[in-house]
C-alpha positions in Angstrom: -34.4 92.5 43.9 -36.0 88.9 43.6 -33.2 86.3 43.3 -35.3 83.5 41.0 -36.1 80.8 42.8 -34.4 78.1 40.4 -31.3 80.2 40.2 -27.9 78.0 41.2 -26.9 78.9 44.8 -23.4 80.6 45.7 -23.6 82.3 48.8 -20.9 85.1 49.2 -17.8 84.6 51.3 -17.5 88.2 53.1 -14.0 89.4 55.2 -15.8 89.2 58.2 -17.9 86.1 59.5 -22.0 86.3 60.1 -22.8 83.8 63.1 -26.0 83.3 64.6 -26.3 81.5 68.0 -27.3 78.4 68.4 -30.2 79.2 70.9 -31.6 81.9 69.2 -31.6 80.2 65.9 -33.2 77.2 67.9 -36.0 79.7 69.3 -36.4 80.7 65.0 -37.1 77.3 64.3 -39.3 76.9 66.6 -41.3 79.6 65.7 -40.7 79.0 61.9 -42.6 74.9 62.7 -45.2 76.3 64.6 -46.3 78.6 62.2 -48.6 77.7 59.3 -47.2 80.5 57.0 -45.0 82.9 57.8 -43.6 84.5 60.7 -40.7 87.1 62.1 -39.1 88.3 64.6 -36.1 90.9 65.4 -32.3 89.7 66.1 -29.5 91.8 68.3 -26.5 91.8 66.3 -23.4 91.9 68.3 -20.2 93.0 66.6 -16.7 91.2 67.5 -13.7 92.6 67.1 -10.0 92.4 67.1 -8.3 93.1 70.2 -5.7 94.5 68.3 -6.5 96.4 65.5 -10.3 97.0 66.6 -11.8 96.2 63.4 -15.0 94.2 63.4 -14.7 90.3 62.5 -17.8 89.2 63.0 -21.1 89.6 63.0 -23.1 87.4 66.1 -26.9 87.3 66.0 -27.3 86.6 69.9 -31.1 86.6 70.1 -34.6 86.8 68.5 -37.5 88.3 69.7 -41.0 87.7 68.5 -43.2 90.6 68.7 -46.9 91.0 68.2 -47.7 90.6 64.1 -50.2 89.7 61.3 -49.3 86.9 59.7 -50.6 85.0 56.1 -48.9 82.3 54.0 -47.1 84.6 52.2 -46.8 87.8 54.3 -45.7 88.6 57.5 -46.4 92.2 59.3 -44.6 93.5 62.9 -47.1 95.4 64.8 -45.2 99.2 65.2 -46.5 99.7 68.5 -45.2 95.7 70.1 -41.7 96.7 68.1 -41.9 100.0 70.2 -42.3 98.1 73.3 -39.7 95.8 72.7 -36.8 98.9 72.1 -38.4 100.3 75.4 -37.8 97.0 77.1 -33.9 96.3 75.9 -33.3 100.3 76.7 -34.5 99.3 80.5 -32.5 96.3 80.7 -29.8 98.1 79.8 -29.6 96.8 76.4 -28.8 99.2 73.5 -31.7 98.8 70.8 -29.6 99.9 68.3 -28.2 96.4 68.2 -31.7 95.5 66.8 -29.6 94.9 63.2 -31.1 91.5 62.0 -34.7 90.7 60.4 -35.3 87.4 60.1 -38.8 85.2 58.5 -39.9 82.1 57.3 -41.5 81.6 53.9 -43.3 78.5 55.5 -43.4 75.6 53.0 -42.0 78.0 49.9 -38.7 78.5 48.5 -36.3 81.0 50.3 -36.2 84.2 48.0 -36.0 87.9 48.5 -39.7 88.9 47.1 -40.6 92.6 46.6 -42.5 92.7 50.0 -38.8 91.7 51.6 -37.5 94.2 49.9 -39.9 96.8 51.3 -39.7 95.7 54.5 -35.8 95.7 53.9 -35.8 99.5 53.3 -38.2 100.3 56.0 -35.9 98.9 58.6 -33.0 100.7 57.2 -30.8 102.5 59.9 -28.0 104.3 58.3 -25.5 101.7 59.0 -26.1 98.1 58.0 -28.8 95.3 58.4 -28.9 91.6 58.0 -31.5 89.7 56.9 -32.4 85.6 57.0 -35.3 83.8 55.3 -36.3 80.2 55.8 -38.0 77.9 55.1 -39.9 74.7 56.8 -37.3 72.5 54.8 -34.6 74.1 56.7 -33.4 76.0 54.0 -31.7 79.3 54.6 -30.8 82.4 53.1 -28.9 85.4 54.4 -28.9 88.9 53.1 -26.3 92.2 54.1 -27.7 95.5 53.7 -25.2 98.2 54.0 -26.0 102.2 54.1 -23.3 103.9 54.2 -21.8 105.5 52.8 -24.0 104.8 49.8 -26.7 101.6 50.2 -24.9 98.4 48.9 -26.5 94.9 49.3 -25.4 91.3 49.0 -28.6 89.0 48.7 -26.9 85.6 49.8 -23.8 85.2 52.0 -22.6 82.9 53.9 -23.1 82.2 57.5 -22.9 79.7 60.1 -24.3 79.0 63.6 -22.2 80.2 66.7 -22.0 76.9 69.3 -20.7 79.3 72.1 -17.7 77.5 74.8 -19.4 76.0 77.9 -16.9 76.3 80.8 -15.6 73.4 82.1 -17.1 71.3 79.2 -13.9 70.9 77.8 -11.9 69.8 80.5 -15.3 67.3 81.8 -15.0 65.5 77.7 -11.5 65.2 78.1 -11.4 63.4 81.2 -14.2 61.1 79.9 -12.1 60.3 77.0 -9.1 59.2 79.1 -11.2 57.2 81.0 -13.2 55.6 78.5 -11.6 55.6 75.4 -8.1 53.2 74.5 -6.0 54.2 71.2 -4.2 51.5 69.6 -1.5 52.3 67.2 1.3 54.5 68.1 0.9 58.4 68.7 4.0 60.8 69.7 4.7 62.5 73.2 2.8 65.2 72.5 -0.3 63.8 70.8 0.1 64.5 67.8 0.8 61.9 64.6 3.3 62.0 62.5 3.7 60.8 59.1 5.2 58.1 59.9 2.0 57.2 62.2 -0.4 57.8 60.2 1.1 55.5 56.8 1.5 52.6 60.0 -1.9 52.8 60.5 -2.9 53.0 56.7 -0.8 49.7 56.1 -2.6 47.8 59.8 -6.2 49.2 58.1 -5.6 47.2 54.5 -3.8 44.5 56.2 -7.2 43.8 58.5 -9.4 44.4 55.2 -10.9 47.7 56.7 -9.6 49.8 53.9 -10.7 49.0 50.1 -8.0 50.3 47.3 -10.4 53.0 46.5 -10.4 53.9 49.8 -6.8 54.1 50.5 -6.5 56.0 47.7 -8.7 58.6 48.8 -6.8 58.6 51.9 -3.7 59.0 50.3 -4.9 61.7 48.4 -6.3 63.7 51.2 -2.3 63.5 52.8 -1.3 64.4 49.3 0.7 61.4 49.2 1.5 59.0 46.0 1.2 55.1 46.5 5.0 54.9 45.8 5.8 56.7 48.6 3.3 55.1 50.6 4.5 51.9 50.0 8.4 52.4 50.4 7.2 53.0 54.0 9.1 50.6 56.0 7.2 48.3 58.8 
């Protein structure tokens, strides 16, 4: 199904989140500016889940591959026998290719839409269990797509996703000693870090009082804390 290209955008909040890491979508990108039209590539799709309960809470798009294809500005066509090699190669690393779950292309310079070829190329990766699909753009627009097969096929042609920025270990505890060391807080904060109410009106009041708050502004603050001015301004300083 072709979603029309001047159609208002809602992407579909699912119970489960769709992530793509950062390096891999990086790698996409890169691919997607080099090209002149259009390009794709595969995607292991990881699936995480709760330690409890085991159900699945996410789905992770850890990796592209490119593989050997015809490309044209407006088509894009995996070679069957370089898709073959690349299963053969995850299998010897060890790497189940039934993970191979995501299809992602670029449009190049045109809209992001699904377009009959998508479609067929949709069905002809179907697997009995579910797919995703992304198309971009060169504009950096993005569209994500959920194909599921069983028990029946159902599909939702735009969803929303975001891009994984996985933990780096130590970086943490590395930013947080630069902060000590470089950064000084004014204003008043609690024992344990965190502001209070109380705080945060004190350091509303100091901002107007030094002219680095506008009314507007302030209001818009106050309205974020779901505050009223009365209350603010009972505050005693």
């Amino acid at each position: 199904m072709q979603l029309p290209k001047n159609r208002p955008r809602d992407p579909v909040a699912l119970g489960i989140k769709i992530q793509v890491d950062a390096l891999a979508m990086n790698k996409f990108w890169t691919w997607t500016d080099v090209a002149r039209g259009e390009v794709s590539c595969l995607g292991l799709v990881e699936e995480i889940r709760d330690a409890n309960t085991g159900m699945i809470t996410a789905l992770l798009v850890s990796d592209f591959f490119l593989v050997k294809q015809c490309c044209s500005l407006d088509e894009t066509m995996m070679d069957a026998a370089s898709v073959a090699e690349l299963i053969m190669n995850l299998e010897a690393q060890g790497i189940d290719s039934r993970k191979l779950r995501c299809w992602a292309h670029s449009h190049g310079s045109m809209s992001v839409f699904w377009s009959g070829t998508d479609d067929d190329c949709i069905a002809g990766l179907a697997n009995g269990e579910y797919l995703l699909s992304l198309v971009v753009n060169k504009q950096r627009h993005t569209m994500m797509r959920l194909d599921q097969y069983h028990p029946c096929h159902l599909f939702v042609t735009d969803v929303s996703w975001d891009v994984h920025y996985p933990l780096v270990d130590g970086l943490a505890e590395q930013c947080l000693q630069e902060f000590k060391a470089k950064v000084i807080e004014n204003g008043l904060l609690s024992g344990n870090g965190k502001i209070t109410n109380y705080e945060r009106a004190h350091d509303l009041h100091a901002a107007r009082e030094r002219g680095a708050l506008t009314d507007i502004e302030l209001q818009d603050e106050l309205d974020f804390l779901g505050w009223e001015p009365c209350d603010f301004d009972e505050q005693p300083f």
